[in-house]
MARZARO-341970 format. One line per 4 residues: for each residue x, y, z of N, C-alpha, C. Coordinates in pm, 1 decimal. Atoms other than C-alpha are relative to their C-alpha. Example, Ala and Ser with C-alpha at 12.3 -4.5 7.8 and 13.67 -1.06 7.14 Angstrom:
BEGIN
89.0:-119.0:0.0:1230.0:-450.0:780.0:90.0:120.0:0.0; -82.0:-119.0:-6.0:1367.0:-106.0:714.0:-77.0:109.0:73.0
***
This chain:
BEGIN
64.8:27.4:-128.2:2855.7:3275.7:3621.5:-82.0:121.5:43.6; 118.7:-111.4:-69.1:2531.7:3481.1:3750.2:72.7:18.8:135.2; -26.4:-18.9:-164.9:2657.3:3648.6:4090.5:-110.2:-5.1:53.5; 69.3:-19.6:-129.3:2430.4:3640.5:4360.0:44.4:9.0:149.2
-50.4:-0.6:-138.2:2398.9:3727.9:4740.0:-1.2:-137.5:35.8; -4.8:82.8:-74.0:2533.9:3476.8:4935.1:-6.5:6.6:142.1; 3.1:-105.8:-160.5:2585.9:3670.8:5274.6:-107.5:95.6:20.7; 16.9:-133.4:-1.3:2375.2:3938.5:5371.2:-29.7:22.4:138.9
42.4:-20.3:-157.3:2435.5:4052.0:5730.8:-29.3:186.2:-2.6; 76.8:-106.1:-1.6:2210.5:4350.2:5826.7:12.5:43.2:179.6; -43.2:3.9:-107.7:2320.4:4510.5:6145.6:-1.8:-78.2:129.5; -40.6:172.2:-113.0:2492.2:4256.2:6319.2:98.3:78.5:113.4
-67.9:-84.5:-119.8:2614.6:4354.9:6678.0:50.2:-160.6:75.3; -47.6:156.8:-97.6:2818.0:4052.4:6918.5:59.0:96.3:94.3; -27.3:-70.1:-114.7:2848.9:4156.4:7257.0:26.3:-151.7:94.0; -45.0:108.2:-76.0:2997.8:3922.9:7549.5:39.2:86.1:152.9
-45.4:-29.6:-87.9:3074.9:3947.2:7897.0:151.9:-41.5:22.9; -129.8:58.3:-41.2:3422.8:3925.2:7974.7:119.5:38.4:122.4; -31.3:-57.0:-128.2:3609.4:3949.6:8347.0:-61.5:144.5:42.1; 83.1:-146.7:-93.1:3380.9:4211.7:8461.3:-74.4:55.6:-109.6
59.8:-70.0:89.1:3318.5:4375.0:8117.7:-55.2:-72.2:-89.3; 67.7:20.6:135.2:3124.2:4390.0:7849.7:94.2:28.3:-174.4; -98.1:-35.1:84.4:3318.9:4361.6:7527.4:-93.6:-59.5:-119.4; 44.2:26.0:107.1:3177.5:4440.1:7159.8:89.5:-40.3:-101.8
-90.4:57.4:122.2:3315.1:4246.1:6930.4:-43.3:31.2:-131.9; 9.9:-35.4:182.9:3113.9:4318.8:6616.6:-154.9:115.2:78.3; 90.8:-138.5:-4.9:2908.2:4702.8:6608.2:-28.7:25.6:-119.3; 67.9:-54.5:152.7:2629.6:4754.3:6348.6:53.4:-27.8:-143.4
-66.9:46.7:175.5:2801.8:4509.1:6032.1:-111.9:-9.4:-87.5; 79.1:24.5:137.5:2624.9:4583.1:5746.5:42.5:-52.5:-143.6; -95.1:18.9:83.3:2774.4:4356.1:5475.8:-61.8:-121.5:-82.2; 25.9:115.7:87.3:2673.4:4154.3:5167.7:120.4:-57.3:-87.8
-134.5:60.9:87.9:2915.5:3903.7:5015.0:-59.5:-112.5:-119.8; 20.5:67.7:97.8:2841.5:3765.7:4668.6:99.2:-130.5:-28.6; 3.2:151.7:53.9:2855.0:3394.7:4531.9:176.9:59.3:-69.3; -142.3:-24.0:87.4:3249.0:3335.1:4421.2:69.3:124.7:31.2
-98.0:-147.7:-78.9:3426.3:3665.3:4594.5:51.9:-74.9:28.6; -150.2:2.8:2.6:3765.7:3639.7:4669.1:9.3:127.1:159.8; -5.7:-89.5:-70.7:3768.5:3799.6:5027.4:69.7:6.6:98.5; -149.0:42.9:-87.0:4072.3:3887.3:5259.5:-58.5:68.1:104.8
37.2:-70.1:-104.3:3993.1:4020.6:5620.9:131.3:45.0:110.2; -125.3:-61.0:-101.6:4254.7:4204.3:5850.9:-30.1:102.3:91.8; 4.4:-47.4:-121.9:4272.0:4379.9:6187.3:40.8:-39.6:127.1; -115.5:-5.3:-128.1:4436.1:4409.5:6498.0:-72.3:-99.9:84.3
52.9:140.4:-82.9:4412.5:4106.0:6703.3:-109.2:70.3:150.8; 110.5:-52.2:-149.7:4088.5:4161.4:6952.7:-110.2:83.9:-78.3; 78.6:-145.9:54.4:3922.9:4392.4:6670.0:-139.2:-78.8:-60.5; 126.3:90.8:45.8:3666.8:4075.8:6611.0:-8.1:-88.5:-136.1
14.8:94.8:163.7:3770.0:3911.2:6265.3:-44.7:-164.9:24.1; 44.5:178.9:-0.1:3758.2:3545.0:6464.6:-181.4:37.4:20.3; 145.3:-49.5:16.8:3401.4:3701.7:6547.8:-103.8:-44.2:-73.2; 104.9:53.1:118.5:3261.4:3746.1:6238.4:58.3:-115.1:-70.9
12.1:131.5:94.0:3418.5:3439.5:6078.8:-64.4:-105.7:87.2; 55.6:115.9:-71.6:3234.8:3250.5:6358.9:-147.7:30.2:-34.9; 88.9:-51.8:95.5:2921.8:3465.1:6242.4:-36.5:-75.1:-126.4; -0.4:70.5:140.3:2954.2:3356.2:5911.8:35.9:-145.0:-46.3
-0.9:159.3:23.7:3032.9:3010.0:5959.9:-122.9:-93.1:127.5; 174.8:87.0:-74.0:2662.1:2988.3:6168.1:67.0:-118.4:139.3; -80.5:39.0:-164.2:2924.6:2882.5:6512.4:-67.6:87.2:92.2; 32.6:-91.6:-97.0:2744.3:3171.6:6679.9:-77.8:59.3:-52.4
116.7:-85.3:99.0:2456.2:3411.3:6600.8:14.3:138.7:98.9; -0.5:-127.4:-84.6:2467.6:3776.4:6674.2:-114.0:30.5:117.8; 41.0:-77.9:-114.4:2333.3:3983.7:6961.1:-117.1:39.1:-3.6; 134.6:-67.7:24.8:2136.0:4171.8:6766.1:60.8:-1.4:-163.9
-60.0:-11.4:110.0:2122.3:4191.5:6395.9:-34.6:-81.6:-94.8; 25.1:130.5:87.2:2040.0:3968.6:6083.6:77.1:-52.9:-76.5; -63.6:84.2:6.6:2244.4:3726.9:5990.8:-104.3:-115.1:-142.0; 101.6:104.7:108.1:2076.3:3564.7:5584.8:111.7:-86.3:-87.5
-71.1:59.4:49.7:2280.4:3289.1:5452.5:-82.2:-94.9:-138.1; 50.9:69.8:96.5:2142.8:3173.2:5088.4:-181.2:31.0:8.2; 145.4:-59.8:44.2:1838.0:3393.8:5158.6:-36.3:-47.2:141.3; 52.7:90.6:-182.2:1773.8:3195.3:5532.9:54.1:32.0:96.8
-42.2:17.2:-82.7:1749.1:3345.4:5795.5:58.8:-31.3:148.4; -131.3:126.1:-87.0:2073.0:3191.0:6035.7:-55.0:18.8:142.8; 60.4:-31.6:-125.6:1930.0:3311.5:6341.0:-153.3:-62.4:64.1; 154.5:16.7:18.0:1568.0:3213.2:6311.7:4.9:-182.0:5.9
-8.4:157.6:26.5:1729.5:2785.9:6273.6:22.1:-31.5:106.4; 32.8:93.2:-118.2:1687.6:2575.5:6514.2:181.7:-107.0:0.5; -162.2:57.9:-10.6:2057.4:2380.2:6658.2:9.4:-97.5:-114.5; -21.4:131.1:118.4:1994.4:2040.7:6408.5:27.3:114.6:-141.2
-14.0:-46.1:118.0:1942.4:2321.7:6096.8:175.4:69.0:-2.9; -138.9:-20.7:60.6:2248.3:2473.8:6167.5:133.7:-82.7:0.0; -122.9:116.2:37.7:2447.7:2163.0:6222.9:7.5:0.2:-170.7; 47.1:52.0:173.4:2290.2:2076.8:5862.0:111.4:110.2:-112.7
-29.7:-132.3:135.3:2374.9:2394.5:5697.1:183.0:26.8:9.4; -176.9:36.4:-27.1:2748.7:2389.2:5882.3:62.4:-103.7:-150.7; 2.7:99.8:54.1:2748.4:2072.0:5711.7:18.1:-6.5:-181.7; 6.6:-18.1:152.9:2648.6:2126.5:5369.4:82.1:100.9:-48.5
-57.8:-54.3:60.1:2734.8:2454.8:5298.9:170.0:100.0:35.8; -172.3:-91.3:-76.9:3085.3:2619.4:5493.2:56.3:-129.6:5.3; -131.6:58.2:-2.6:3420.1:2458.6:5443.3:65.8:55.7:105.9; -99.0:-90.7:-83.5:3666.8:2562.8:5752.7:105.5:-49.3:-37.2
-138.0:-15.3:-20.1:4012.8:2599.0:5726.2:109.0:88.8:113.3; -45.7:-51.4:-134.1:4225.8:2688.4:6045.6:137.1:3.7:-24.2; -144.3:-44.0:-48.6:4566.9:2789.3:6103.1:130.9:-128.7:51.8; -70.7:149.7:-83.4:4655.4:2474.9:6324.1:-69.9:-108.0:-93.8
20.7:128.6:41.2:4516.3:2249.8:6089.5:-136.2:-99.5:56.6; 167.6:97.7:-88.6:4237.9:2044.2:6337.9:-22.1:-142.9:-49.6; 56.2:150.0:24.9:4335.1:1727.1:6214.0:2.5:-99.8:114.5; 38.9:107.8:-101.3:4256.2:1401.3:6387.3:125.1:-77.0:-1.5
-160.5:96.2:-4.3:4637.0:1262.9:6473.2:17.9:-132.1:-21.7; 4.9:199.5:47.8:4507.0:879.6:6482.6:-22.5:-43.4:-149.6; 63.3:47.0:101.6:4375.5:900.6:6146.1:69.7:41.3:-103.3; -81.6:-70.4:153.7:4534.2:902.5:5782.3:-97.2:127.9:-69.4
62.6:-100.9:100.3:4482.1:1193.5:5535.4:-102.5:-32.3:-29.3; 104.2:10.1:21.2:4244.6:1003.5:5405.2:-169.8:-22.9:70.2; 161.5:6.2:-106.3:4021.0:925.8:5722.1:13.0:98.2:53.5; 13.6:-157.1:-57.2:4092.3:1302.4:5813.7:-121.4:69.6:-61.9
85.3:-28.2:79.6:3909.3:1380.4:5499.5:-138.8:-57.2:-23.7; 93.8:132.2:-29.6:3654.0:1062.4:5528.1:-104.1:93.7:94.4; 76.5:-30.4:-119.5:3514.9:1231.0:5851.4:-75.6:128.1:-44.3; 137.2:-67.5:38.4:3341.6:1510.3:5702.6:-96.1:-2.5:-42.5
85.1:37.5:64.8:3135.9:1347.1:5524.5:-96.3:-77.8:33.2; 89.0:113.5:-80.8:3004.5:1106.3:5776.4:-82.2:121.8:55.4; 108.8:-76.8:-75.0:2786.0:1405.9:5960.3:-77.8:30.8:-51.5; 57.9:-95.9:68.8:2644.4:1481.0:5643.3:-79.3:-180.0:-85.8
75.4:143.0:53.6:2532.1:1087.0:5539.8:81.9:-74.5:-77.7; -23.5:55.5:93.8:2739.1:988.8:5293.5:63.1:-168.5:38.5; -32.1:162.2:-2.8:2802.9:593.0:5254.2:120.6:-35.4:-37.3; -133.0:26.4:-16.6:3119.7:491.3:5299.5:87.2:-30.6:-126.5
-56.4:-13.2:117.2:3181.0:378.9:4975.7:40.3:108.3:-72.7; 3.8:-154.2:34.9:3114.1:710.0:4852.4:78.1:94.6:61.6; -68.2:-84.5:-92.4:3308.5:909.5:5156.7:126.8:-66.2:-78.2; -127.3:87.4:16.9:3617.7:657.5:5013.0:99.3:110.9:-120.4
4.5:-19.7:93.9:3597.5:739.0:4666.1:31.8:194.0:-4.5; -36.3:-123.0:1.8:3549.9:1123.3:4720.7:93.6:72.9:79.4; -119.1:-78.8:-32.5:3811.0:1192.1:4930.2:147.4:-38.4:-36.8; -118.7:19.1:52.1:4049.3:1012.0:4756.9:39.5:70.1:-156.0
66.2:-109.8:107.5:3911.2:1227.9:4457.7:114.6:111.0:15.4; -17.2:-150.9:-49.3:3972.1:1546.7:4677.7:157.4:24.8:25.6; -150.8:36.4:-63.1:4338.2:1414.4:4806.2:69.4:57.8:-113.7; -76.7:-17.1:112.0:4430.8:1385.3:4459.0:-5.1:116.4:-66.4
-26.4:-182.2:74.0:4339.6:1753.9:4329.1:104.2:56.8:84.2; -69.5:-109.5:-103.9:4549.6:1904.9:4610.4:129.5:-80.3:-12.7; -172.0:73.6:32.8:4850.7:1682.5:4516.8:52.8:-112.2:87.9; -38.6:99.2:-112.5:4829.2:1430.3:4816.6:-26.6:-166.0:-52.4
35.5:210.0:37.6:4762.6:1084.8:4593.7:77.3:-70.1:93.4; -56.2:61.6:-74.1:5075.2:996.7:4762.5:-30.0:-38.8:122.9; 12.5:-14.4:-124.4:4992.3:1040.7:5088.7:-105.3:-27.5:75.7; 148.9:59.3:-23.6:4632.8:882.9:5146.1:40.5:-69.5:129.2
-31.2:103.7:-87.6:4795.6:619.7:5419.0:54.7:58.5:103.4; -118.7:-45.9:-56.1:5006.1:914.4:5579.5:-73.9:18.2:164.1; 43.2:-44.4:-86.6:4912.5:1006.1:5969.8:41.5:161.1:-16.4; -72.1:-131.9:84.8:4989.0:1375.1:5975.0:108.9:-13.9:72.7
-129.2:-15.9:-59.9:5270.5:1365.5:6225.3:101.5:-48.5:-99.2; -75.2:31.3:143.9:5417.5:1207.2:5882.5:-9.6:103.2:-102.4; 4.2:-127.9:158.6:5296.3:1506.3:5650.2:98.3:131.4:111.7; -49.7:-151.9:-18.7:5502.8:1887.8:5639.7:-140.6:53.8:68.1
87.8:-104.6:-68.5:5309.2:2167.4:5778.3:-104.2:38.2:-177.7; 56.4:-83.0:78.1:5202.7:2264.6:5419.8:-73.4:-147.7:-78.8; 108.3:125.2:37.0:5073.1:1870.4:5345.4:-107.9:-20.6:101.8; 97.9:-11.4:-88.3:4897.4:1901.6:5662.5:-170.8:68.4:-51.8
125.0:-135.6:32.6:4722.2:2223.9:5523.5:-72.5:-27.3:-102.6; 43.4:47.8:107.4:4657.7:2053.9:5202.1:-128.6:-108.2:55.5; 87.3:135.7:-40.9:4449.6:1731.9:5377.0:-104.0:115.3:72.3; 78.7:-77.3:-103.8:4269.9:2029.4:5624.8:-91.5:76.3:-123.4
108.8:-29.6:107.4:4149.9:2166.8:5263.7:-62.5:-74.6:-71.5; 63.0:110.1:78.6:4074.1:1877.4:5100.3:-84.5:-36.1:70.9; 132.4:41.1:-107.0:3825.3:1809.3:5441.4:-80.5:80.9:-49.6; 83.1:-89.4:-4.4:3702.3:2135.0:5369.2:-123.3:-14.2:-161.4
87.1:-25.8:147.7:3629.7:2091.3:4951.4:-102.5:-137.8:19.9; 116.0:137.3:35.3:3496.0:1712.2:5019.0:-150.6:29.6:18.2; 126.2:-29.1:-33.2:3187.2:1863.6:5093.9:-98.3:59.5:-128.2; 72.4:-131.3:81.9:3147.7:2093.7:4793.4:-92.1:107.5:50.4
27.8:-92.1:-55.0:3077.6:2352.1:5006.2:-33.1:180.0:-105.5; 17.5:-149.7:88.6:2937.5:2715.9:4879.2:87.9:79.1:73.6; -108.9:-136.7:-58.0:3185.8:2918.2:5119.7:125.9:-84.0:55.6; -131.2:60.2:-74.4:3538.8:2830.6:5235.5:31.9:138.9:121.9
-67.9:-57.7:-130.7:3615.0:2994.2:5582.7:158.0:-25.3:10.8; -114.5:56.7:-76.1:3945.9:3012.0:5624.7:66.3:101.5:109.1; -24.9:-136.8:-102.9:4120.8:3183.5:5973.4:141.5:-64.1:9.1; -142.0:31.8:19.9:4514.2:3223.3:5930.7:32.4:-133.8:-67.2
-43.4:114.2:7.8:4542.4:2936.5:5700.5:134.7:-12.7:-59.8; -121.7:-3.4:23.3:4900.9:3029.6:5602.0:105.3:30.2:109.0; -68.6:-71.8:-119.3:4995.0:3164.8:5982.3:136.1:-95.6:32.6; -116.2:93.8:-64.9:5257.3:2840.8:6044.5:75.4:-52.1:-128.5
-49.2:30.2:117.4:5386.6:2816.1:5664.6:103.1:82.0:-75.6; -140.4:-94.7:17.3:5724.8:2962.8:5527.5:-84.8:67.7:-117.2; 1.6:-53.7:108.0:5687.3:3196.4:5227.6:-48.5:-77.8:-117.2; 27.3:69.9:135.5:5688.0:2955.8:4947.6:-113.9:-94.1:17.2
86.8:118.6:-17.0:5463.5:2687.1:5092.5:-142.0:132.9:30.1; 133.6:-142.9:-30.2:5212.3:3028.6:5203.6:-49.4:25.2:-149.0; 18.1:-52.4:115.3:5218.9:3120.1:4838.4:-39.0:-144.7:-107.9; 15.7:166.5:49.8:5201.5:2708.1:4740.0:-143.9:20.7:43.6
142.4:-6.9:-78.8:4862.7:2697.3:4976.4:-83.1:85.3:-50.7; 126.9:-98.2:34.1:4687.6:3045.7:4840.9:-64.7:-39.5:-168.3; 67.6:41.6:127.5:4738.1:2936.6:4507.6:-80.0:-134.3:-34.6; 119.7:144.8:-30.3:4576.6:2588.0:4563.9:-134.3:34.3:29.7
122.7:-38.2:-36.1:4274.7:2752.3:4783.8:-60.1:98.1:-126.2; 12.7:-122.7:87.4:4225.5:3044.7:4479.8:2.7:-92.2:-94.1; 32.1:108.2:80.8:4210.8:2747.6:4234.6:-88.4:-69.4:10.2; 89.0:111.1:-12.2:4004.0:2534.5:4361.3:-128.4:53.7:47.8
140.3:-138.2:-1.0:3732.8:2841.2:4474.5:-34.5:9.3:-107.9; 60.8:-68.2:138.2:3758.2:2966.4:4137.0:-65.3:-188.1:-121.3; 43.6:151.7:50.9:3702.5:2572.3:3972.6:-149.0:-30.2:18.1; 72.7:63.6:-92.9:3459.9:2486.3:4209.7:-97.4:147.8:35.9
84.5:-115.5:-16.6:3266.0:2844.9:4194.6:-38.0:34.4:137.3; 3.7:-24.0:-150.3:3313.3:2866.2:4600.8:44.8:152.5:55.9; -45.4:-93.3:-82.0:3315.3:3185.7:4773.6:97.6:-45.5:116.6; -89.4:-56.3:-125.4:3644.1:3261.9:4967.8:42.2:99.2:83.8
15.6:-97.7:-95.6:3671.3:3442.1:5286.7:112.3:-64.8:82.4; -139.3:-1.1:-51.4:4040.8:3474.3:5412.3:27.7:107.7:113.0; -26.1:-83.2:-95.2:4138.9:3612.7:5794.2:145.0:-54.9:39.2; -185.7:13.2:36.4:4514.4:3704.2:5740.1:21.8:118.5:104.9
-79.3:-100.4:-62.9:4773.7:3908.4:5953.9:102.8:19.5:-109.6; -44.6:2.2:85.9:4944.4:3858.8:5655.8:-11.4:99.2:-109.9; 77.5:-110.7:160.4:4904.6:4181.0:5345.8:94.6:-73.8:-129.2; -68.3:45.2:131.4:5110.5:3965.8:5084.4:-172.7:-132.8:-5.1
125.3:76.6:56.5:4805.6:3713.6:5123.1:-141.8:101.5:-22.1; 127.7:-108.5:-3.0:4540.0:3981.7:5189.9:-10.9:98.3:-127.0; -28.5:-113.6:148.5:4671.8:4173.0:4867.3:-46.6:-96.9:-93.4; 26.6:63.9:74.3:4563.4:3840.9:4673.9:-132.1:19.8:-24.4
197.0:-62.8:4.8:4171.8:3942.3:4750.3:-64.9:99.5:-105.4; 126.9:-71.5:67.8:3933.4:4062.8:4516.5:-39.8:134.1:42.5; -4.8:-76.1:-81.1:3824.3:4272.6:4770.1:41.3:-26.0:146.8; -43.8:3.4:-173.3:3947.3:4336.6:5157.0:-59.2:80.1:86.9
81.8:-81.9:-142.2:3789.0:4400.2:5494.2:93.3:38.9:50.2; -93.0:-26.9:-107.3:3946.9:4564.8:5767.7:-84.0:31.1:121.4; 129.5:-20.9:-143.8:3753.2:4513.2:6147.6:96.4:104.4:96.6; -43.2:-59.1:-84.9:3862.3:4745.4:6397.8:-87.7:75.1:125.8
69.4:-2.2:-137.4:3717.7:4771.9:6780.4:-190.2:-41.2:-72.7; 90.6:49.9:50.1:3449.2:4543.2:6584.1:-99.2:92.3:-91.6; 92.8:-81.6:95.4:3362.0:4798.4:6310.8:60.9:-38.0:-159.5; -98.8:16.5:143.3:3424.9:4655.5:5915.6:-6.0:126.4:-70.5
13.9:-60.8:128.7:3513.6:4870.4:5675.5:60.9:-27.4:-98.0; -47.3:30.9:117.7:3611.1:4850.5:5330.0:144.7:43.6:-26.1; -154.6:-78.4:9.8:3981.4:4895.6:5204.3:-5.7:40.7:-147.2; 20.7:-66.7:106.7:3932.6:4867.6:4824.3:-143.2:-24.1:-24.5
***
């Protein structure tokens, strides 16, 4: 596999007002992340990691700063382009999961695909596809209040791959999962990145998952730096 940039933020600053103050969340990030990295992020809660993964999943655009996703740049798109590009290219994965309680695994997974066109037949077919890599064949019919915490997390990635997405976001996606099912989940997401040639970008409080990274960030009073 040829690497290439996939990221390249060029001093990126996020500033906000908050009860009276002004609070920087991300100061001067200068950071390129290549196609297929393996990337863990850690820092003290408030130090901006939800920040930049909102940054980088084109939810928000810096202050000041450039922001080039696949060479385009994120700042410069108009609201429909970055629905689009949401759409196509970032997978999220969350902590709590974000599934839709009325709907089975499989119309959890179904629903990403409707913002992006696909014909129902097709949305059917590929997420029952996606179900089945992640080990959920069984469970296509399930609501989640019927799945574990760690089948939950499985259907919340399988939303994320139905897309074939070029980046997987994920923020704490092991934070509510015991040991074994944490270590069940990384090795699923770290499989199916490396398969599926998807850059992953992991924001852990966790250093047994953050030690699984390629390489690791560390933000602090919104400044990254490198660990290895």
């Amino acid at each position: 596999m040829t690497t290439s940039s996939l990221y390249k933020l060029t001093g990126v600053s996020k500033s906000f007002r908050q009860s009276g103050k002004e609070v920087h969340a991300l100061r001067g990030v200068d950071l390129t992340v290549n196609s297929g990295e393996h990337i863990a992020v850690q820092g003290p809660t408030g130090g901006g990691k939800s920040t930049l993964l909102q940054i980088l999943g084109a939810l928000d655009i810096p202050t000041s700063g450039e922001v080039e996703l696949n060479g385009n740049p994120v700042s410069k798109m108009s609201r429909s382009q970055l629905t689009k590009l949401r759409g196509s290219l970032i997978g999220f994965i969350f902590q709590n999961y974000n599934l839709i309680p009325t709907m089975t695994a499989q119309e959890n997974v179904e629903v990403a695909l409707v913002a992006i066109g696909v014909e129902a037949d097709e949305r059917r077919a590929r997420a029952i596809e996606t179900l089945t890599k992640v080990g959920l064949a069984d469970r296509l019919q399930h609501l989640p209040a019927e799945l574990s915490g760690g089948q939950q997390q499985r259907v919340a990635i399988a939303r994320a791959l139905v897309k074939n997405p070029a980046v997987l976001l994920a923020d704490e996606p092991t934070g509510n999962l015991d040991e074994q099912t944490r270590d069940e989940i990384m090795d699923l997401l770290e499989a199916q990145a490396a398969e599926n040639e998807i850059t992953l970008i992991v924001v852990t409080h966790d250093s047994a998952v953050a030690k699984r990274a390629g390489r690791r960030l560390n933000i602090k009073d919104g400044v990254v730096r490198e660990v290895n």
